[in-house]
N, CA, C and O of each residue as an XYZ file, in Angstrom:
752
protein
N       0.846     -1.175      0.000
C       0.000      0.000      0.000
C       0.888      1.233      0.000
O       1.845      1.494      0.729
N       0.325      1.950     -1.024
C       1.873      3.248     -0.922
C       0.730      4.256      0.629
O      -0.269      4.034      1.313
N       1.972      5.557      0.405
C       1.779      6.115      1.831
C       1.418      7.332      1.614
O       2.040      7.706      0.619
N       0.565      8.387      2.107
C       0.870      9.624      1.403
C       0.658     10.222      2.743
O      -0.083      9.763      3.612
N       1.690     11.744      2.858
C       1.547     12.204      4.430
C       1.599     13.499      4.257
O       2.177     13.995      3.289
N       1.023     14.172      5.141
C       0.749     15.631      5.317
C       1.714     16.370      6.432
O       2.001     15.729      7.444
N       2.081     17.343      6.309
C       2.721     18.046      7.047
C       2.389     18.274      8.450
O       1.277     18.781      8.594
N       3.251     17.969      9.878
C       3.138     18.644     10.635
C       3.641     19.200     11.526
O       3.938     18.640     12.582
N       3.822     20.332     11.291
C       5.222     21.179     11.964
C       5.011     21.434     13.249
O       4.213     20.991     14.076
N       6.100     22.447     13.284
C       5.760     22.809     14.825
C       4.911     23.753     14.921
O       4.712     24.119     16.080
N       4.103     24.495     13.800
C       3.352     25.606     14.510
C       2.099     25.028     13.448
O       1.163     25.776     13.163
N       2.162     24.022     13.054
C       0.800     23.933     12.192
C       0.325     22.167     12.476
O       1.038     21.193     12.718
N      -1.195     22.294     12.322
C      -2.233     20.650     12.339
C      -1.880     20.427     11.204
O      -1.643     21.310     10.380
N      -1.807     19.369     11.026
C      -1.833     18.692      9.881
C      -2.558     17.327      9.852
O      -3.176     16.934     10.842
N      -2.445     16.292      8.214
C      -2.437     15.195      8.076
C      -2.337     14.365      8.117
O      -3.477     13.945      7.922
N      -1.686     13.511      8.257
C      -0.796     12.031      7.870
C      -1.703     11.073      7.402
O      -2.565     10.783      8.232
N      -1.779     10.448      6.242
C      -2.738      9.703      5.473
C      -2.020      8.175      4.955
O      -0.886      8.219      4.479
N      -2.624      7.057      5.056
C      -1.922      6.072      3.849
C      -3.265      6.287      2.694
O      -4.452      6.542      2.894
N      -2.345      6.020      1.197
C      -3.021      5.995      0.212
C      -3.300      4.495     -0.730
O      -2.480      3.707     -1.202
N      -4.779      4.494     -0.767
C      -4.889      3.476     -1.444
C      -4.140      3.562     -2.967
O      -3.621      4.636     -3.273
N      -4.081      2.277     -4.041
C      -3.689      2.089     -5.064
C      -4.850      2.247     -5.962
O      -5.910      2.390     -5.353
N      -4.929      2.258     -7.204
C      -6.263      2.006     -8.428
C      -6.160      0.718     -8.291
O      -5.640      0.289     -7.261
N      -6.557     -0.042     -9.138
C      -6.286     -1.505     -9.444
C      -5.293     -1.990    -10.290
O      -4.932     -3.130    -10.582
N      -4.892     -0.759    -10.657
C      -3.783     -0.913    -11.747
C      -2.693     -0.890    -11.422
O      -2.400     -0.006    -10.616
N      -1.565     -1.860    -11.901
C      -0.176     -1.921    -11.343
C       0.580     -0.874    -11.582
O       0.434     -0.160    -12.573
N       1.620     -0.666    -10.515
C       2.149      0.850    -10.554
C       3.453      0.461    -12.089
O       3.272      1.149    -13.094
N       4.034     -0.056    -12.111
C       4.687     -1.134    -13.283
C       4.552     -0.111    -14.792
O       5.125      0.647    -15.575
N       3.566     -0.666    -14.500
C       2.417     -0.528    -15.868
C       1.462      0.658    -16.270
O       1.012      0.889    -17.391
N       1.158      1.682    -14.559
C      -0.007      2.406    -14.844
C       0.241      3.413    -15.868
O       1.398      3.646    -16.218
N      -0.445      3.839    -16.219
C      -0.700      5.299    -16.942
C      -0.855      6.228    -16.180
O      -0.124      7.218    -16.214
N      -2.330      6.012    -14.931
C      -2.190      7.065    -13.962
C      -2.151      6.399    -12.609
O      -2.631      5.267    -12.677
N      -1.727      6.737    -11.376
C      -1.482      6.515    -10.191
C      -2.209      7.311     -9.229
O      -1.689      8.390     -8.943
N      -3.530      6.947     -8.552
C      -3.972      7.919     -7.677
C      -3.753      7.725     -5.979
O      -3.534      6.548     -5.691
N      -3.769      8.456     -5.066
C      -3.408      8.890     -4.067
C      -4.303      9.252     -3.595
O      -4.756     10.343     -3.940
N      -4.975      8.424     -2.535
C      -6.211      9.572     -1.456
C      -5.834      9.888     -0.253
O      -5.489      8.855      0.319
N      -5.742     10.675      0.325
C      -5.595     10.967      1.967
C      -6.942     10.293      2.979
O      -8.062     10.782      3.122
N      -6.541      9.376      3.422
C      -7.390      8.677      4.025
C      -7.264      8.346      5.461
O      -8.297      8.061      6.067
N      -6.362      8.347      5.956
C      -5.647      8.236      7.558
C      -5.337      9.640      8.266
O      -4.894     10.458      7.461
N      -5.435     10.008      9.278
C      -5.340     10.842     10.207
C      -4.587     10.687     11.330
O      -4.829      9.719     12.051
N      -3.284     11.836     11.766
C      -1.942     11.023     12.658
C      -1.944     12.287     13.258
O      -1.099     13.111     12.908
N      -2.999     12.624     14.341
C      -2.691     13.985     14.984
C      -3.213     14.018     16.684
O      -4.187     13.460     17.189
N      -2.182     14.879     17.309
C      -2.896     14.416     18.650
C      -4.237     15.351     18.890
O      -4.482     16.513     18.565
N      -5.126     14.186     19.714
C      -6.561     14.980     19.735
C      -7.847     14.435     19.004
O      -9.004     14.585     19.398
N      -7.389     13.702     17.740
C      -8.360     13.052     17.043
C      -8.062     14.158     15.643
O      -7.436     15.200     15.445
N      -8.926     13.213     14.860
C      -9.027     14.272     13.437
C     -10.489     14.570     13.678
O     -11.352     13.859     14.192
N     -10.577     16.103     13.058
C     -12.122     16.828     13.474
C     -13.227     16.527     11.990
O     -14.448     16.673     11.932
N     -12.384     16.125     11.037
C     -13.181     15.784      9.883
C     -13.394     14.586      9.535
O     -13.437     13.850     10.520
N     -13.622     13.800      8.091
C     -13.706     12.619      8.184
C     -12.760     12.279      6.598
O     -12.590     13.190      5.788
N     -12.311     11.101      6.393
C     -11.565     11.309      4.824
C     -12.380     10.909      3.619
O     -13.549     10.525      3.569
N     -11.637     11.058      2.817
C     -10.219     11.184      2.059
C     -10.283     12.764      2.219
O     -11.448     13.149      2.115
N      -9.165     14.031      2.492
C      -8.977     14.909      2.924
C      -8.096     15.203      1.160
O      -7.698     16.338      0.897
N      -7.988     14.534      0.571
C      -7.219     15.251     -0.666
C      -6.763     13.771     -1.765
O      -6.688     12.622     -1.329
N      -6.580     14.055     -2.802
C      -6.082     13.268     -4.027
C      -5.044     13.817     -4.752
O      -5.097     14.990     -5.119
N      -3.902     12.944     -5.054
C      -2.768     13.022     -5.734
C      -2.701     12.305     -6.789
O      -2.322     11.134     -6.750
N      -3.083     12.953     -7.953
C      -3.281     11.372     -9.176
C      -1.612     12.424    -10.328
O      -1.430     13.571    -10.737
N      -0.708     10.880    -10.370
C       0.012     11.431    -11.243
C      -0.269     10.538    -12.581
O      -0.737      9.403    -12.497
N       0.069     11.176    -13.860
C      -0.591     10.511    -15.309
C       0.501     10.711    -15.860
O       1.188     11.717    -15.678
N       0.860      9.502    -16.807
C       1.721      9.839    -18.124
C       1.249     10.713    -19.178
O       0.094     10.602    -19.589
N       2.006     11.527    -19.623
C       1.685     12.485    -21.112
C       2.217     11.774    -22.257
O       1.819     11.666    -23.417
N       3.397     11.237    -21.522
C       4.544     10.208    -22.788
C       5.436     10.084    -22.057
O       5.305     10.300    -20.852
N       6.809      9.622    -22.724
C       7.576      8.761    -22.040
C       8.593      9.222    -21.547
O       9.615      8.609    -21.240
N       8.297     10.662    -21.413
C       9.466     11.829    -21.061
C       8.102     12.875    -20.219
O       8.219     14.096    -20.116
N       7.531     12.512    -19.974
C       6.713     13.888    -19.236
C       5.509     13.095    -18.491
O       4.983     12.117    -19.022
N       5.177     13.509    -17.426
C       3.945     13.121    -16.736
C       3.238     14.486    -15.978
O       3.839     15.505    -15.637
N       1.982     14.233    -15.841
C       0.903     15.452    -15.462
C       1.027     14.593    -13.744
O       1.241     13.452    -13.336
N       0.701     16.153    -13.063
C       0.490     15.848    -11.897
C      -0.632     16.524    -10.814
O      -0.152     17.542    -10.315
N      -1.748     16.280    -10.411
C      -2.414     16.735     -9.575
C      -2.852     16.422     -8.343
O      -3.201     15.323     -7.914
N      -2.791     17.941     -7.559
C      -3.470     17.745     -5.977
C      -4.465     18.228     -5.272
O      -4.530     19.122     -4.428
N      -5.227     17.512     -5.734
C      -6.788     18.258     -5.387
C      -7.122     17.946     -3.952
O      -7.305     16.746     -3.749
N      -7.228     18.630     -3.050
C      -8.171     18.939     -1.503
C      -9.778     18.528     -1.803
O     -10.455     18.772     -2.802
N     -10.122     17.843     -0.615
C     -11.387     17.986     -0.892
C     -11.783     19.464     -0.606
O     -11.287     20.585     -0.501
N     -13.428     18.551     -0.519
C     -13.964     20.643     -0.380
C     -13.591     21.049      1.165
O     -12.936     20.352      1.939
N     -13.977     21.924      1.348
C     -13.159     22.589      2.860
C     -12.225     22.216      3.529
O     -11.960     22.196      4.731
N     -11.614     21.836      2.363
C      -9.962     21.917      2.757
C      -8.828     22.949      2.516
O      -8.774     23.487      1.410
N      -7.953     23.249      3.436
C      -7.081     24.439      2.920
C      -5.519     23.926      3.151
O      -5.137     23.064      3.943
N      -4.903     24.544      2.424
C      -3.216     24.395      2.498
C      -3.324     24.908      3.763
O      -4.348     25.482      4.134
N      -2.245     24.736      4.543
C      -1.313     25.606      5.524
C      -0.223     25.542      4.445
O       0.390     24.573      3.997
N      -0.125     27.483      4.015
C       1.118     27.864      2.939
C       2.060     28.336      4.192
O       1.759     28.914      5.236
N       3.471     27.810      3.631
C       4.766     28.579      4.734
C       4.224     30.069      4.962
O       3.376     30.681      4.313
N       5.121     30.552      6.312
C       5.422     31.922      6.431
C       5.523     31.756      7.615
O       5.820     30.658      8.085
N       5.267     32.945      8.428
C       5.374     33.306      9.391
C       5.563     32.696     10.938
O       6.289     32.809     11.926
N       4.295     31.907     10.401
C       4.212     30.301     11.611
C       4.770     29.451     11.245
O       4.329     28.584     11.999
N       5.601     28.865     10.496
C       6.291     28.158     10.221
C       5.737     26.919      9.730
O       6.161     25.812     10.061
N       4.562     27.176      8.750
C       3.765     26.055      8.231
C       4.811     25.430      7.357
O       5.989     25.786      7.372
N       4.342     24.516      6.624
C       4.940     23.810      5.885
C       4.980     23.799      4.150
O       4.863     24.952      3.733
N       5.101     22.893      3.166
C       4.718     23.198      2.054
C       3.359     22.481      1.113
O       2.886     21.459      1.609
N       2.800     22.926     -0.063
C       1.401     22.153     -0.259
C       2.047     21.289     -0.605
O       1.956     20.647      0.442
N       2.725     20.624     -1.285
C       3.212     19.407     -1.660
C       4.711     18.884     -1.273
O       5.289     19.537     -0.404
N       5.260     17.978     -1.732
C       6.252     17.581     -1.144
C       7.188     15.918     -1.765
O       7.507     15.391     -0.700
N       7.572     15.216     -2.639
C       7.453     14.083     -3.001
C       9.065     14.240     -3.624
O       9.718     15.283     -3.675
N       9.475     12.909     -4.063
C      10.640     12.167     -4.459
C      10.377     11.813     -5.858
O       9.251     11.720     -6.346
N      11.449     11.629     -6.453
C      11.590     10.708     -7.718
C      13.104      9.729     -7.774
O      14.228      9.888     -7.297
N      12.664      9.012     -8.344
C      13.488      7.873     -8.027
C      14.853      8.430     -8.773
O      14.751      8.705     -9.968
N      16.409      8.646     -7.971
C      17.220      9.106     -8.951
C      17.745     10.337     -8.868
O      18.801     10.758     -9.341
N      16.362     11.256     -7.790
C      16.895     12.598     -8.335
C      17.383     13.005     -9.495
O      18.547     12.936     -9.890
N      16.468     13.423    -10.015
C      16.904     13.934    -11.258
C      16.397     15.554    -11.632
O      15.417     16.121    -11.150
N      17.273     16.058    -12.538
C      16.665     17.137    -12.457
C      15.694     17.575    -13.286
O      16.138     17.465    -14.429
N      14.751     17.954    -13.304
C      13.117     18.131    -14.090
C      12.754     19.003    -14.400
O      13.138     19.929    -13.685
N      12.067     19.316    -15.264
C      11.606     20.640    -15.686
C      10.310     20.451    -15.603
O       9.767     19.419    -15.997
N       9.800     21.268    -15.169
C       8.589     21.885    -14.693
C       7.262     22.283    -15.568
O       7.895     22.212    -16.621
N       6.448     22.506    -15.840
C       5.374     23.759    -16.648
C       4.382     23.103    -16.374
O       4.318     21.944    -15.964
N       3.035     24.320    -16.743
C       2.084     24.521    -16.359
C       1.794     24.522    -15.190
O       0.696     24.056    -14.888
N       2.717     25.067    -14.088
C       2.003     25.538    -12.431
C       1.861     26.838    -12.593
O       2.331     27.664    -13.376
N       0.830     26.879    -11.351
C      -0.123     28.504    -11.522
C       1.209     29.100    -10.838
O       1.971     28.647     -9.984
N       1.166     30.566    -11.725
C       2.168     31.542    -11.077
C       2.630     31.752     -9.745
O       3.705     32.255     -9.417
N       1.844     31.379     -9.105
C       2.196     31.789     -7.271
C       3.000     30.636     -7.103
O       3.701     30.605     -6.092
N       3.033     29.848     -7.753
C       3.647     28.150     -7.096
C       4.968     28.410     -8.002
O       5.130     29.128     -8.989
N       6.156     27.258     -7.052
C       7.275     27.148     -8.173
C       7.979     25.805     -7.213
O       7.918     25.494     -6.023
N       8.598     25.282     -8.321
C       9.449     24.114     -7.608
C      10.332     24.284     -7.595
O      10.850     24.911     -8.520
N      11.238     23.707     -6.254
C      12.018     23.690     -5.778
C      12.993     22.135     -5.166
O      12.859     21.630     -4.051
N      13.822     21.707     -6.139
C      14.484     20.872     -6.027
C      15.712     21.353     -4.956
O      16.361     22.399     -4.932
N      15.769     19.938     -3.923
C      16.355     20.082     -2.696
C      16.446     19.024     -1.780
O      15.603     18.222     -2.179
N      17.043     18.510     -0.671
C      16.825     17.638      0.331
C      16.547     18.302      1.575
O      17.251     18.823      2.440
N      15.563     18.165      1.442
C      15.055     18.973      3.091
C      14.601     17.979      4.191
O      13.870     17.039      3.879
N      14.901     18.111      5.123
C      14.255     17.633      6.235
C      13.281     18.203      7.102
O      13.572     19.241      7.697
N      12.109     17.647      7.268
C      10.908     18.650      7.625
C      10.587     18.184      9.323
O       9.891     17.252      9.724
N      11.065     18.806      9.809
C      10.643     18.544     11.300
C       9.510     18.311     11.883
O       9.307     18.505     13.082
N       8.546     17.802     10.934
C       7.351     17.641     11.623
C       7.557     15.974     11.504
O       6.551     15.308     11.747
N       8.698     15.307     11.175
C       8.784     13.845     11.463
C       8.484     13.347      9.869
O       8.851     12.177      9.759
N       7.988     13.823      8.733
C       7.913     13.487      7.626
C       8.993     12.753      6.910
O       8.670     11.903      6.080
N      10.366     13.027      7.177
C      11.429     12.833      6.528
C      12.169     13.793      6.063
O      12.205     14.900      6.601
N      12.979     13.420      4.800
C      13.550     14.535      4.234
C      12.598     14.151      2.456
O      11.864     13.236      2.082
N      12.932     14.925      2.053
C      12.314     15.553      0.529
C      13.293     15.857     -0.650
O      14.324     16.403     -0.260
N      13.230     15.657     -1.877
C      13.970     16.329     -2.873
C      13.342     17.388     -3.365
O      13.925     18.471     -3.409
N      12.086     17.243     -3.799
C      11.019     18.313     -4.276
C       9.777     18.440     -3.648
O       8.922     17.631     -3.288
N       9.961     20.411     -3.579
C       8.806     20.628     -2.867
C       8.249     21.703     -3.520
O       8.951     22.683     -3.770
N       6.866     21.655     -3.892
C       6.070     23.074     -4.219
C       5.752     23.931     -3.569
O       5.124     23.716     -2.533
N       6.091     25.208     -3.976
C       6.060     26.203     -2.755
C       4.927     27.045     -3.412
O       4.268     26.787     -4.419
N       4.858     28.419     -2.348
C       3.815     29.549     -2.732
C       4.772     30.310     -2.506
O       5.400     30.268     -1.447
N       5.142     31.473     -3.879
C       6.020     32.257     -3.821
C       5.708     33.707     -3.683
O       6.399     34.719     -3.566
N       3.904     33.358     -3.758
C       3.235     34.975     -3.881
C       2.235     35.145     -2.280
O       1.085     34.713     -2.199
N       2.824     35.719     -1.335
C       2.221     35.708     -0.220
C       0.856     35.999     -0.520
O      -0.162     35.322     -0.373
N       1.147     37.767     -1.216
C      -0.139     38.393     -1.474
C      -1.517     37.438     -1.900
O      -2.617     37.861     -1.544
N      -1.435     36.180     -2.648
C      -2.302     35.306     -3.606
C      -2.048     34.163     -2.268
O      -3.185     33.752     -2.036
N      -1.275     33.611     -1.489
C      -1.408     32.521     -0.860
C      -1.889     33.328      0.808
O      -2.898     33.090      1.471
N      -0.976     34.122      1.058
C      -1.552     34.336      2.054
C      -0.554     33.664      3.041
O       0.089     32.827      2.407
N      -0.171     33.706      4.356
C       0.748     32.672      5.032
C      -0.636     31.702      5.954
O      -1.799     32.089      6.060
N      -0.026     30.320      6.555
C      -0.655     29.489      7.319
C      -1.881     29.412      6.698
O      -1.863     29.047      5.522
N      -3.176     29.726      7.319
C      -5.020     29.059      6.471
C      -5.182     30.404      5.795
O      -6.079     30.444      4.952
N      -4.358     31.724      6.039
C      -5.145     33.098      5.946
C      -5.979     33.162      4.556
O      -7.116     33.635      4.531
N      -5.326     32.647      3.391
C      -5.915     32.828      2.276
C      -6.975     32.032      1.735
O      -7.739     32.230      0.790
N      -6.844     31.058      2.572
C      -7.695     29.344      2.441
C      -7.510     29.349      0.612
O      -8.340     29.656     -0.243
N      -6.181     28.912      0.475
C      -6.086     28.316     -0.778
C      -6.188     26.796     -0.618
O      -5.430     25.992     -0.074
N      -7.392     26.643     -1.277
C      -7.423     25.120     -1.951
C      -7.688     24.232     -3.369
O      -8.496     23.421     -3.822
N      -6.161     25.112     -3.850
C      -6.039     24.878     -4.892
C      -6.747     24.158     -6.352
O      -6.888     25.109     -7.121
N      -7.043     23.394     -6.761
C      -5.733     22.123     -7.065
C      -4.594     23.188     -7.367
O      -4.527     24.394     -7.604
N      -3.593     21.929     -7.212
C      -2.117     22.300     -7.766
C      -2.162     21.151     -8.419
O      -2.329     19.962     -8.146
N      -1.876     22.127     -9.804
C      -1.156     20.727    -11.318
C      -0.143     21.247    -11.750
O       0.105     22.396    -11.385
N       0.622     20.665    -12.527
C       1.643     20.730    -13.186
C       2.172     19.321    -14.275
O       1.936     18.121    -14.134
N       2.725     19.828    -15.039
C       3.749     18.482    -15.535
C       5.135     18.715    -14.953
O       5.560     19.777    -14.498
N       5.890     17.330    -15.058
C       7.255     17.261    -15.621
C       7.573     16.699    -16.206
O       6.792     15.766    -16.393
N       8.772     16.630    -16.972
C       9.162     16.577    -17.952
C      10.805     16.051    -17.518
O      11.380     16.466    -16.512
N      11.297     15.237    -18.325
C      12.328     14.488    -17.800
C      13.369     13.168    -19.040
O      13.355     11.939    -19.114
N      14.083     14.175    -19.749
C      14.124     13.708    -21.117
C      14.949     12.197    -20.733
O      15.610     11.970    -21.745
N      15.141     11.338    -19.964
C      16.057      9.841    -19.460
C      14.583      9.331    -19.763
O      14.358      8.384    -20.517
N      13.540     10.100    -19.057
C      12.150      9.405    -19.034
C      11.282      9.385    -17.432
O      11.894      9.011    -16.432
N      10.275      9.690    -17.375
C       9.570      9.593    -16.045
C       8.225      9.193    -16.470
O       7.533      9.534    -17.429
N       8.027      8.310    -15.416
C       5.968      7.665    -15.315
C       5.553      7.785    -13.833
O       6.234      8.132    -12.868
N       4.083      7.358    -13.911
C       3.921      7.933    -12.619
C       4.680      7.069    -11.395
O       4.677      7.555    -10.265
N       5.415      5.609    -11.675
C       6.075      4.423    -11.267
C       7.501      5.064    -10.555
O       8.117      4.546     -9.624
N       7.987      6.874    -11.560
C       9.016      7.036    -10.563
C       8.679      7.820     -9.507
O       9.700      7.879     -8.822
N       7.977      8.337     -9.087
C       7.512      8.943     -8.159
C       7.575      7.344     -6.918
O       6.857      6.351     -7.038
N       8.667      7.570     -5.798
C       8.989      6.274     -5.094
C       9.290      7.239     -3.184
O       9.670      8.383     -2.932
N       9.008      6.422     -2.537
C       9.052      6.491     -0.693
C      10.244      7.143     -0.793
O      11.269      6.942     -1.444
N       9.864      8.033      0.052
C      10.874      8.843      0.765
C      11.330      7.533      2.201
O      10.612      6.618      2.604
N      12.869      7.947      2.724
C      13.278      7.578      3.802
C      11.934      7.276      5.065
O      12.261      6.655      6.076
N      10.745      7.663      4.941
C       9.884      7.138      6.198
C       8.887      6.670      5.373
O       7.719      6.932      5.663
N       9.136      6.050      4.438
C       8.073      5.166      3.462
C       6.595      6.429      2.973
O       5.402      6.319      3.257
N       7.084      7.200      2.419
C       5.605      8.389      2.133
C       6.052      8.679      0.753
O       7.236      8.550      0.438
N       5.180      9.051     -0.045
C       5.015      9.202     -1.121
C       4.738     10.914     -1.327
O       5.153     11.786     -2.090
N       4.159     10.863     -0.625
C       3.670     12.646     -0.743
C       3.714     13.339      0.496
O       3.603     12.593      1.469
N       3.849     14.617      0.760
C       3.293     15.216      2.153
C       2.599     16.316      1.820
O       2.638     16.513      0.605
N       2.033     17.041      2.369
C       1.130     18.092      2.148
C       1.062     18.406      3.387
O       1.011     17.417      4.119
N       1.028     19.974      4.213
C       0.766     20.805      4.749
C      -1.092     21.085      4.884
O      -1.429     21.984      4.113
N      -1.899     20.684      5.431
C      -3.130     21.076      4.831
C      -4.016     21.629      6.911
O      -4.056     21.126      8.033
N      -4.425     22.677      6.331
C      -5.319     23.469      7.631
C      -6.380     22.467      8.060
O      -6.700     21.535      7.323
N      -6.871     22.647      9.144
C      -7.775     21.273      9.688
C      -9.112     22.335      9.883
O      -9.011     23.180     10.772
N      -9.846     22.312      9.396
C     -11.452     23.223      9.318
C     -11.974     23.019     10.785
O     -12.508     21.934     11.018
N     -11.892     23.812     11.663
C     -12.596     24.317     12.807
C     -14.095     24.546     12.815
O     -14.948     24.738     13.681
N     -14.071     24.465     11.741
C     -15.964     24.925     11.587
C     -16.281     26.547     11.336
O     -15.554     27.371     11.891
N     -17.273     26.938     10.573
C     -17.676     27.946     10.347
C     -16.584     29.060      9.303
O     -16.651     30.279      9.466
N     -15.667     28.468      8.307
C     -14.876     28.743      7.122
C     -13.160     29.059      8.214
O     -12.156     29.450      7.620
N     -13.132     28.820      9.687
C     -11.685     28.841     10.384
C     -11.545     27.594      9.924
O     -12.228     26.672      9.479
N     -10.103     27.949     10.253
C      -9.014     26.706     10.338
C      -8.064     26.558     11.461
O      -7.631     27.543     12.060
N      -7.744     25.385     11.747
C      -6.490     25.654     13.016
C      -5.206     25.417     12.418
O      -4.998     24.527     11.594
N      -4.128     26.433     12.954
C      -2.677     26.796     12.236
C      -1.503     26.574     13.427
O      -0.348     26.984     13.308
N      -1.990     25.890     14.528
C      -1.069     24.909     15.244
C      -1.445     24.770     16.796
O      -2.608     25.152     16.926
N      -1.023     24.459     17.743
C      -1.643     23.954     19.020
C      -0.679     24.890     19.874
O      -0.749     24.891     21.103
């Protein structure tokens, strides 16, 4: 069963999810989807899942599409101030370096090994929000995106290289936990 996990720092709630498979072998797939379905927070989780979807798709044999759709009343926790985390977060087998297109202007990737102190692991690539003004820091803006993009990767990439980080996760995401009445909580 792959893993997919959400951010949780020191000043922000978060996720932690395992993700089911399609029926289709990862080998072989065309597309690979990802639900957030598990909850790893102290206190209980206040909602109920799947809390978000990660489906990555082949374009061809050098490029794959990638999306991260929230359910509904769901919000990023975007970095800043409180020291949230990032909307996305994932590996490719190899490190390699990738080229990017079609993410919305406020977003940009950032190839790197980070280690995220909320116990996630470390990371090679992470999508950030580079436009406060449009994201807003922690729930303020309640962006809930999707975030898509391709990459592109002329050796070749499918959705098969996308592979576990060091604590077996596939994805992490940063995401605000809905308090009720359009709040969110942005850490304990």
């Amino acid at each position: 069963m792959r893993r997919f996990a959400s951010l949780n720092s020191l000043w922000s709630v978060a996720l932690l999810g395992v993700i089911g498979l399609t029926a289709t072998s990862p080998a072989t797939a065309d597309t690979i989807m990802y639900s957030l379905t598990d909850c790893f927070i102290g206190g209980g989780c206040p909602t109920s899942a799947p809390w978000g979807t990660v489906t990555v798709s082949s374009l061809s044999s050098t490029e794959v599409s990638v999306s991260l759709a929230l359910a509904p009343n769901e919000v990023f926790n975007i970095a800043g101030g409180n020291g949230a985390g990032k909307p996305l977060l994932f590996d490719i087998s190899g490190t390699p370096t990738v080229v990017v297109s079609g993410l919305a202007p406020q977003f940009s990737l950032v190839q790197h090994m980070m280690t995220m102190a909320d116990g996630s692991g470390k990371w090679d690539y992470s999508i950030q929000c580079t436009d406060s003004t449009v994201c807003g820091t922690g729930t303020s803006n309640k962006v809930a995106g999707p975030i898509n993009f391709d990459l592109t990767l002329a050796s070749g990439i499918s959705p098969a290289s996308f592979v576990v980080n060091g604590k077996n996760l596939y994805f992490a995401s940063d995401i605000g936990i809905s308090t009720g009445g359009g709040n969110y909580a942005r850490g304990r």
